[in-house]
Structures are given as C-alpha cells and as structure tokens.
C-alpha positions in Angstrom: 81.4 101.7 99.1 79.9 104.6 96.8 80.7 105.2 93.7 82.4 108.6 94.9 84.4 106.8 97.3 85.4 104.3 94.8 86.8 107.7 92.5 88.6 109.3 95.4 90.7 105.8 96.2 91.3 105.6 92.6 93.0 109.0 92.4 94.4 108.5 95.3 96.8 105.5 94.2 97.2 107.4 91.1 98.1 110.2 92.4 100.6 108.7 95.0 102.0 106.3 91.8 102.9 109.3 90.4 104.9 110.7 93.2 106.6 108.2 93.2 107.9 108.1 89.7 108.3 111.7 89.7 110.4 111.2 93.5 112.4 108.3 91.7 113.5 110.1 88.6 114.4 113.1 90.6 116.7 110.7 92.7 118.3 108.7 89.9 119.5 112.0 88.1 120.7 113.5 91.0 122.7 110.4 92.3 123.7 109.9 88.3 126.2 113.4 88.9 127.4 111.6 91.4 128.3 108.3 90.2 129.7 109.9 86.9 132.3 111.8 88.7 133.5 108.9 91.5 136.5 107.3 90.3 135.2 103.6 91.2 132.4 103.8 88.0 134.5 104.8 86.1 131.3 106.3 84.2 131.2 108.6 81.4 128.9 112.1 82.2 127.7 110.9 78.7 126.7 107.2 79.6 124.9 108.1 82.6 122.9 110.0 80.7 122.5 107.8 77.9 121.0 105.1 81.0 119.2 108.0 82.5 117.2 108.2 79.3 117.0 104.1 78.6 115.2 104.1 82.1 112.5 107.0 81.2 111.6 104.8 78.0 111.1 101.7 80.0 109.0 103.4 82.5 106.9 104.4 79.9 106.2 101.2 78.4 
C-alpha cells in the first residue's frame, strides 16, 4: 500500500468514528426527552441532563 493510501484509510476510520459519536449523542439527547417525561423512569428533566453531560466527559477521556 502507498503511503497516500495508507492517509486516506486513516481518515477514513476517523472520519466514520466521528459520525458515529456525533449520530450517538444526537440519539441519546433526543431519546433523554423522552425518558424524562414517561412515567415508568420516573426521571427528573434535570437528571437526564445531569447523565447526558456525565456521558460527554467519559467519551472524552
């Protein structure tokens, strides 16, 4: 493989790691409205975001 090759799979995979955080987060906050206002979580609007945030520091370490 050539070094150009080499650089285009490398962004590649980074690129499509980054989708995918970016899809996941985008999914967990929507889904976290929902859960916060169903009855059977019983969750605070407040402690969803509270484990909302919890998850974006983890992600980053």
């Amino acid at each position: 493989m050539k070094r150009s090759d080499n650089f285009r799979v490398t962004a590649a995979v980074v690129a499509s790691a980054l989708f995918m955080q970016n899809l996941d987060s985008t999914v967990v906050a929507t889904a976290l409205v929902v859960l916060a206002s169903a009855p059977m979580f019983a969750a605070l609007p407040a402690d969803a975001g509270e484990g909302l945030a919890g998850r974006a520091r983890r992600s980053r370490e």
